[in-house]
C-alpha positions in Angstrom: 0.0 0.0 0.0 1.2 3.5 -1.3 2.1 5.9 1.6 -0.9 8.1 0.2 -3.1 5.8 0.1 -2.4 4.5 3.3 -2.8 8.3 4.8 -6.5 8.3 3.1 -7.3 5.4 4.7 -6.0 6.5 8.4 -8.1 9.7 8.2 -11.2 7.7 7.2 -11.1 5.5 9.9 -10.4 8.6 11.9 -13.7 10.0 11.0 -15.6 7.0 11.4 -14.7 5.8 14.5 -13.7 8.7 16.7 -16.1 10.5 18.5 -18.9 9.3 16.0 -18.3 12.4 13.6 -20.1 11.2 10.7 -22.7 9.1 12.7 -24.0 11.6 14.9 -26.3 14.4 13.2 -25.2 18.1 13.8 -27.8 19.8 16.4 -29.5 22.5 15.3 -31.1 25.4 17.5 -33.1 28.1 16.6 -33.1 31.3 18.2 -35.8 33.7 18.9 -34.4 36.4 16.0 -34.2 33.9 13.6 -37.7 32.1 14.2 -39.9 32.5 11.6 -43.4 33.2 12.8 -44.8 34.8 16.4 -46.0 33.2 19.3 -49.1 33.4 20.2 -50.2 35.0 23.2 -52.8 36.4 25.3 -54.4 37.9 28.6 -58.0 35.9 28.9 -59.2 37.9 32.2 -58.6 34.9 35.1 -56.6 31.4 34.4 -59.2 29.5 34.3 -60.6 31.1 31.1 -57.7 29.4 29.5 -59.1 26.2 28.5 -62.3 28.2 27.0 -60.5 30.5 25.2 -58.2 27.9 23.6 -61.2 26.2 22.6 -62.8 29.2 20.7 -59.4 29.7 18.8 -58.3 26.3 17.9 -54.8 26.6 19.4 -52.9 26.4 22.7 -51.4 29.8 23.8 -48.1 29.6 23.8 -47.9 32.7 26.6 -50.4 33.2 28.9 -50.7 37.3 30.4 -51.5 37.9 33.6 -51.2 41.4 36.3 -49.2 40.9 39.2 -49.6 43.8 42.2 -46.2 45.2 44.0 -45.9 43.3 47.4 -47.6 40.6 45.7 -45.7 37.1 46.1 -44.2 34.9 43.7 -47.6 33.3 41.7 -46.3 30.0 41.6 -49.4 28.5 41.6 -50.7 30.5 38.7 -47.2 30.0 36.7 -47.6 25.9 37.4 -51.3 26.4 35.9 -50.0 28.2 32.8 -47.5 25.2 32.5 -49.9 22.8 32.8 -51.7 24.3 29.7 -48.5 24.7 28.0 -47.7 27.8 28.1 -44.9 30.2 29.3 -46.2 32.8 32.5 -45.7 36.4 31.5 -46.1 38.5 34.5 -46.8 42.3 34.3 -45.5 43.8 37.5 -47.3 46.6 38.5 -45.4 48.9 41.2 -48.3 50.3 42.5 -46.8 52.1 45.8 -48.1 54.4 48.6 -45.5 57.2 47.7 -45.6 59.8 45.2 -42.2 58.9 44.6 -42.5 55.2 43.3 -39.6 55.0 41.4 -37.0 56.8 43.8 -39.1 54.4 46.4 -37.4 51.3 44.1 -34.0 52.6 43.8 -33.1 53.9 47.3 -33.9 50.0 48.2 -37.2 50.5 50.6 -38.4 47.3 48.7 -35.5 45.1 48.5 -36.4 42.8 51.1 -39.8 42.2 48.9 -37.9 42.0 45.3 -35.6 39.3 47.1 -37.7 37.0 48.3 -39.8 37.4 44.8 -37.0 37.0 42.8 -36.1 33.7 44.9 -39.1 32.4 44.0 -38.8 32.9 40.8 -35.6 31.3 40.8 -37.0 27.7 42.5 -39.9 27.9 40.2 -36.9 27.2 37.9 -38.4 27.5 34.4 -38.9 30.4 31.5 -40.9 33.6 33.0 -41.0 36.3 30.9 -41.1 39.2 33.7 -43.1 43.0 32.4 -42.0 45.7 34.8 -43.3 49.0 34.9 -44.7 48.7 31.4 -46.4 51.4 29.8 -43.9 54.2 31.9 -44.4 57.1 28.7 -47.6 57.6 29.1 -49.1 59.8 32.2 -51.5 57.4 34.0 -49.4 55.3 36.1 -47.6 55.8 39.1 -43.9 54.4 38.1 -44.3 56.6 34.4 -42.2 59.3 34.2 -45.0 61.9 34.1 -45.2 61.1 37.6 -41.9 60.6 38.4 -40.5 64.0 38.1 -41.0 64.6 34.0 -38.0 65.4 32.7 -36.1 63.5 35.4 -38.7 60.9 35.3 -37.0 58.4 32.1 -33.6 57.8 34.4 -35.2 57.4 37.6 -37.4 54.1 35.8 -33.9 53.2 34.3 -32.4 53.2 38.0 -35.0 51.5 38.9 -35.1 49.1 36.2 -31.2 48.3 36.8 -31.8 48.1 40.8 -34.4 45.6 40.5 -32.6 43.9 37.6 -29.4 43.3 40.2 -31.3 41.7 42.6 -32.2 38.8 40.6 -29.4 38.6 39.0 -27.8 38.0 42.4 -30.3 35.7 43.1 -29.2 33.5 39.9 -32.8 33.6 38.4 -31.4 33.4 35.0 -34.8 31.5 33.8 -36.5 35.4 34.0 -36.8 37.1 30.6 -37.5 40.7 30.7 -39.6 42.4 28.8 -39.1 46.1 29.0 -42.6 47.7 27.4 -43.2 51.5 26.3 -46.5 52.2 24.9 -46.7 52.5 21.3 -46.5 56.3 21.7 -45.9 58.6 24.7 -48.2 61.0 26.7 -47.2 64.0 26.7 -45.5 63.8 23.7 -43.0 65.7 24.6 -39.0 65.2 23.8 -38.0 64.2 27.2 -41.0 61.6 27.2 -40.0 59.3 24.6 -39.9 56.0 24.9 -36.1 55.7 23.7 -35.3 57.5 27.1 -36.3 55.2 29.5 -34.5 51.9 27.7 -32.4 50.9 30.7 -29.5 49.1 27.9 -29.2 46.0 25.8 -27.2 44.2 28.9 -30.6 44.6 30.9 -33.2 43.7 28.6 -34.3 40.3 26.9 -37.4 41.4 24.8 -39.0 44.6 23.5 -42.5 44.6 24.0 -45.1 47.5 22.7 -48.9 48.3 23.9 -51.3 49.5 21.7 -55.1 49.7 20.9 -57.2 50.3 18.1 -60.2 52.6 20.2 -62.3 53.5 17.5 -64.8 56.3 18.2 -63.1 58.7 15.8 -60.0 57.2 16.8 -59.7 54.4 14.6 -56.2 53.6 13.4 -54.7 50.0 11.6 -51.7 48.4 12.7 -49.4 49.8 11.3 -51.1 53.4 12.0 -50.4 52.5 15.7 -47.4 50.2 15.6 -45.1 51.1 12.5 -43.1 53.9 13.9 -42.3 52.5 17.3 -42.1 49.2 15.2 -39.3 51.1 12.8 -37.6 52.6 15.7 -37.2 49.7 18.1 -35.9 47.2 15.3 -32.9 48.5 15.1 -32.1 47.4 18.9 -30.8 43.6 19.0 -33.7 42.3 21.1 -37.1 40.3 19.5 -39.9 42.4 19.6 -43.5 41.3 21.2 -46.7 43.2 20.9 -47.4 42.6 24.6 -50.6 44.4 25.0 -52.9 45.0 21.5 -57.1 44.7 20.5 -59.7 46.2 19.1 -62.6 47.9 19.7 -65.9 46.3 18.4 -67.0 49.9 17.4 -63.8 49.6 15.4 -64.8 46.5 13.0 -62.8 44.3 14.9 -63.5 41.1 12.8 -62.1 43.1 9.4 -59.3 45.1 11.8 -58.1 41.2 13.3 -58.1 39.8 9.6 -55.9 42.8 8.3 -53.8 43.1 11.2 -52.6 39.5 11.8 -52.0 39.3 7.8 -49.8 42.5 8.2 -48.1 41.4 10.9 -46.9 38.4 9.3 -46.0 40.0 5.9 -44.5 43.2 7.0 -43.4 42.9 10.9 -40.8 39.8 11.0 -39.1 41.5 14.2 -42.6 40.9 15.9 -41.9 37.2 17.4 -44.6 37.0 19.9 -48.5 38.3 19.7 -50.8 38.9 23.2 -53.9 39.8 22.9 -56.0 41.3 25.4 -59.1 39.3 25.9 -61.5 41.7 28.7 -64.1 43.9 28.8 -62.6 46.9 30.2 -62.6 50.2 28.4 -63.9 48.9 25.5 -65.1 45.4 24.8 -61.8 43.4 23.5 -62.7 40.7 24.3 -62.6 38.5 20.3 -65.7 37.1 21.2 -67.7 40.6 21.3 -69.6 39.4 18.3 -69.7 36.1 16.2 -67.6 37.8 13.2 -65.3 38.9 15.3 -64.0 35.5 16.7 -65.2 33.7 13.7 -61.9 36.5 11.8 -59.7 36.2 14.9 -59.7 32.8 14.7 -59.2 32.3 10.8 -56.4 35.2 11.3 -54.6 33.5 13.9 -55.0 29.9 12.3 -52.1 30.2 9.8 -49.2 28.2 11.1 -47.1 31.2 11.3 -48.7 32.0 14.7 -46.7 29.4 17.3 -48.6 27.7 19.6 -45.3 25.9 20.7 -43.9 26.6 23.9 -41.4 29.6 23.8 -37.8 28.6 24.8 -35.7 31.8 25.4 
């Protein structure tokens, strides 16, 4: 045998004994950027509307929405029921404080002892939460928004904030918490100090951008991408995945011809959107998709198309 040919055969045998190179299949992952499609999400007014709901729509929700109160525990019980339906928990954390100072409340550390013992929970529950702090803080009706906060001081007393809380748990090691850091689509007042770019605490401190926004009608009727496409434009240019985290429609709106339109722009004109809540209550306006027969007969044709993920989000 050649001295060649005898090298060709060595480095065959190499590859197809040693470590199983050629036998063992190359595993692939895909990441939340590079999915194509959205999850599908949504707040359905109480956990136990869950199984209901997914019956109306013909698909499991892959993130099920629900409002969590400051100095309320953990939910545990509530994440292990989202689990058991097959979803991932998102929890809106609402710092609703007795202080007209909520956020400087946050970051001088008058609630650490409660963020420490919630973010150990959070950590023993042990999987994927996707955690919504202080969403919504450019607009004026909240108590953490910067309106209230202070105005033009208001956007890096939430990012102080924001980073205080987001120390805690990482010194807790609850690495399975996402977070979703939510402006609304546009800011009240709309002022320069207000927007929504001034209260983004930095890439090392966020997982997923998330945007609220609602089609009111009344004279206020806008599409999608009347109420999304700027912030939409703005927002994917930041290295995170985007989620609309709060969206609907108001019957008086035409919701079952403003669902149809909106979920078939979404898919051929938003791929930065990867996940899609809606929210299911009768609260200002009925949003619910079952407000008439059309309306969830469309929302559920519209959401049908496998683009929407009913799969269980991993990151």
């Amino acid at each position: 045998m050649s001295t060649i040919r005898l090298f060709l055969v060595l480095i065959v045998a190499l590859f197809t004994a040693g470590c199983g190179l050629i036998n063992t299949p190359a595993t692939t992952t895909t990441t939340t950027t590079t999915l194509r499609g959205a999850y599908l999400g949504a707040f359905v007014d109480g956990l136990s509307n869950t199984a209901g709901f997914e019956s109306k729509i013909g698909k499991n929700l892959a993130v099920n929405s629900i409002y969590i109160d400051w100095n309320t525990s953990f939910p545990a019980t509530d994440c292990d029921t989202i689990n058991t339906y097959g979803g991932v928990p998102m929890l809106t954390w609402e710092p609703y404080l007795n202080t007209t100072n909520s956020l400087d409340a946050i970051s001088n550390g008058t609630y650490d002892t409660y963020i420490t013992t919630f973010a150990q929970a959070a950590k023993t529950w042990g999987s994927l939460i996707y955690l919504r702090f202080g969403h919504e803080m450019n607009g004026n009706w909240y108590p953490w928004d910067g309106a209230h906060n202070g105005t033009t001081s208001g956007p890096a007393k939430y990012i102080a904030a924001w980073k205080h809380i987001h120390a805690i748990f990482t010194q807790a090691g609850a690495t399975n918490v996402k977070w979703v850091w939510c402006p609304n689509h546009s800011s009240t007042p709309d002022e320069s100090w207000n927007s929504a770019v001034n209260y983004y605490p930095g890439e090392s401190y966020v997982d997923w951008i998330g945007l609220d926004g609602y089609n009111w009608g009344q004279g206020d009727w806008k599409t999608f991408g009347q109420i999304f496409g700027t912030a939409y434009s703005t927002f994917s240019t930041y290295s995170k995945p985007l989620m609309i985290a709060e969206f609907a429609c108001a019957e008086e709106a035409g919701k079952a011809n403003w669902s149809t339109s909106s979920f078939s722009t979404i898919e051929s004109n938003y791929p930065n959107i990867k996940m899609v809540v809606w929210f299911n209550t009768n609260k200002e306006r009925d949003w619910r998709i079952s407000s008439t027969a059309s309306a969830e007969t469309a929302y559920k044709s519209a959401i049908s198309d496998s683009y929407f993920l009913e799969s269980k989000p991993v990151n």
